[in-house]
VMD Tcl script that draws the C-alpha trace (Angstrom):
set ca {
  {0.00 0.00 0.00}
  {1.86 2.91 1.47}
  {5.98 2.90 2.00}
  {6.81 5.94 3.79}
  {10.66 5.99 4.06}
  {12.41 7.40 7.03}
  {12.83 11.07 5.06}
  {9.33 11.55 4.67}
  {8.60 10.85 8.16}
  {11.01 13.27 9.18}
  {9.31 15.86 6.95}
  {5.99 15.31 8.19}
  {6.86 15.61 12.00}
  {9.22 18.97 10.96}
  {5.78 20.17 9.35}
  {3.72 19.51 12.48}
  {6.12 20.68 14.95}
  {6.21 24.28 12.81}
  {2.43 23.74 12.53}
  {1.23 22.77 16.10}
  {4.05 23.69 18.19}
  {6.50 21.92 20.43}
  {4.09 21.98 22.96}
  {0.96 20.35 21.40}
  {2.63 18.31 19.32}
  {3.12 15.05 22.07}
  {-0.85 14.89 22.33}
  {-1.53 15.48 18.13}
  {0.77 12.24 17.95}
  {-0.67 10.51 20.42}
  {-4.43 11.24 19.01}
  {-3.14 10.15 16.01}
  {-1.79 7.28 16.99}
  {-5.08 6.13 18.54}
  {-7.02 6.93 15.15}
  {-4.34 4.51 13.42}
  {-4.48 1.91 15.65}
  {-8.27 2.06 15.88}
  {-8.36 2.03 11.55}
  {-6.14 -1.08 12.02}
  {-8.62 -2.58 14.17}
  {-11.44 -1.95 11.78}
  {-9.63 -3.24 8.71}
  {-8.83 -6.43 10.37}
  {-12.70 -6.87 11.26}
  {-13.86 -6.19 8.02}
  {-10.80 -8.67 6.33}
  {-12.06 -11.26 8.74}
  {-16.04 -11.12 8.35}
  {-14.97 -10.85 4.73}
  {-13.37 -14.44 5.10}
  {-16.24 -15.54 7.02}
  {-19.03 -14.38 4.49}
  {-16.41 -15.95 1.77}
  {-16.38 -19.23 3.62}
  {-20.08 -19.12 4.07}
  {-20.62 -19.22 0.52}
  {-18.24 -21.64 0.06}
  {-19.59 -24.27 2.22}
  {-23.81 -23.34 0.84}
  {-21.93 -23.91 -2.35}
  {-21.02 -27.31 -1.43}
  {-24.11 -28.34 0.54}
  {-25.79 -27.04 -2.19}
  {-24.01 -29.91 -4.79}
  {-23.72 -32.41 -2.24}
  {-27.93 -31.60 -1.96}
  {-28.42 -31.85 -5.80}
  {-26.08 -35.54 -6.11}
  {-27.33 -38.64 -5.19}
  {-26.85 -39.29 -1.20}
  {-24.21 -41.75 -0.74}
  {-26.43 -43.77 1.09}
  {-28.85 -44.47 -1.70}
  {-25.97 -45.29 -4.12}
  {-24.84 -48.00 -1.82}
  {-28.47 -49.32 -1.25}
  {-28.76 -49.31 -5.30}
  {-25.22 -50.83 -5.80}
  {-26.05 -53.88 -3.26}
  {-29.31 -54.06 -4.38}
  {-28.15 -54.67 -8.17}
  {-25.17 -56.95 -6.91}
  {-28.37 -58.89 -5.19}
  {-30.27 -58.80 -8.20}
  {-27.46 -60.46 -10.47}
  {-26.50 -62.99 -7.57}
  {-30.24 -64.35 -7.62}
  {-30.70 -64.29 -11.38}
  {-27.10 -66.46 -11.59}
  {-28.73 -68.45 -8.73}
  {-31.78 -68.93 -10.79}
  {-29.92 -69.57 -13.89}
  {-27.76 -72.38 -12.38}
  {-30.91 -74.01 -10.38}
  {-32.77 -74.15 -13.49}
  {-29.38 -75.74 -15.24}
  {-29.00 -78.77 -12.54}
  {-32.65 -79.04 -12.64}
  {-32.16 -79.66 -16.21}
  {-29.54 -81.98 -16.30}
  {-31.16 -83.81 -13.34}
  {-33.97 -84.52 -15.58}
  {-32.52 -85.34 -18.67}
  {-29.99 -87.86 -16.24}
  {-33.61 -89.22 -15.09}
  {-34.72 -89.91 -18.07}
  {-32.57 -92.55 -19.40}
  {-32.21 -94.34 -16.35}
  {-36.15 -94.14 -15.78}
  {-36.47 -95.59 -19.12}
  {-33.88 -98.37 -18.88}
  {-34.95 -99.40 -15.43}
  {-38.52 -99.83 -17.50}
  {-36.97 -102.01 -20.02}
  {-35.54 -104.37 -17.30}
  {-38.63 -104.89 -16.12}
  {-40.58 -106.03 -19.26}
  {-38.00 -108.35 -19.91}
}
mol new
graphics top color blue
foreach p $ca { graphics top sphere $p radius 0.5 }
foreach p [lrange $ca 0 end-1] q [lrange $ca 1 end] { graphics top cylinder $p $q radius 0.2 }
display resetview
């Protein structure tokens, strides 16, 4: 922002002490040391509400995109309940297989056993 150098500072107190007087001059600095250290103050409370108000936003931003996805929740629910889905159709799928084979294993031996007993 500012750089005042050592020379300018001594220019501005040579000023006020023509200005004010030798006398006056102790309480002018001191006044004005209170009005910079009270603008200091302020600036640093405004910087850090700034912050907070830019953090704010920041974290309605993200609960606002965390509100519009999917919970997490609900994707594992879906996940498992797919993974579920395809575990009892491959369940199904092999049942009906043995079921088949079971049968058609039957079926020879049903009719053999038949033909030992006619003759």
């Amino acid at each position: 922002m500012f750089d005042i150098g050592f020379w300018e500072l001594m220019f501005i107190v040579l000023i006020a002490l023509v200005v004010v007087g030798p006398e006056r001059l102790p309480k002018l600095a001191y006044t004005a040391g209170k009005w910079v250290g009270k603008a200091r103050g302020m600036l640093t409370s405004v910087k850090t509400e700034i912050d907070r108000e830019i953090k704010a936003e920041e974290l309605k931003r993200v609960l606002e995109e965390q509100k519009k996805s999917l919970n997490p929740l609900e994707d594992a629910v879906e996940e498992t309940r797919e993974a579920f889905s395809d575990f009892g159709n491959q369940t199904r799928k092999t049942a009906d297989e043995t079921r088949d084979q079971l049968s058609d294993a039957r079926r020879p031996s049903q009719s053999s056993s038949e033909e030992n007993t006619k003759a």
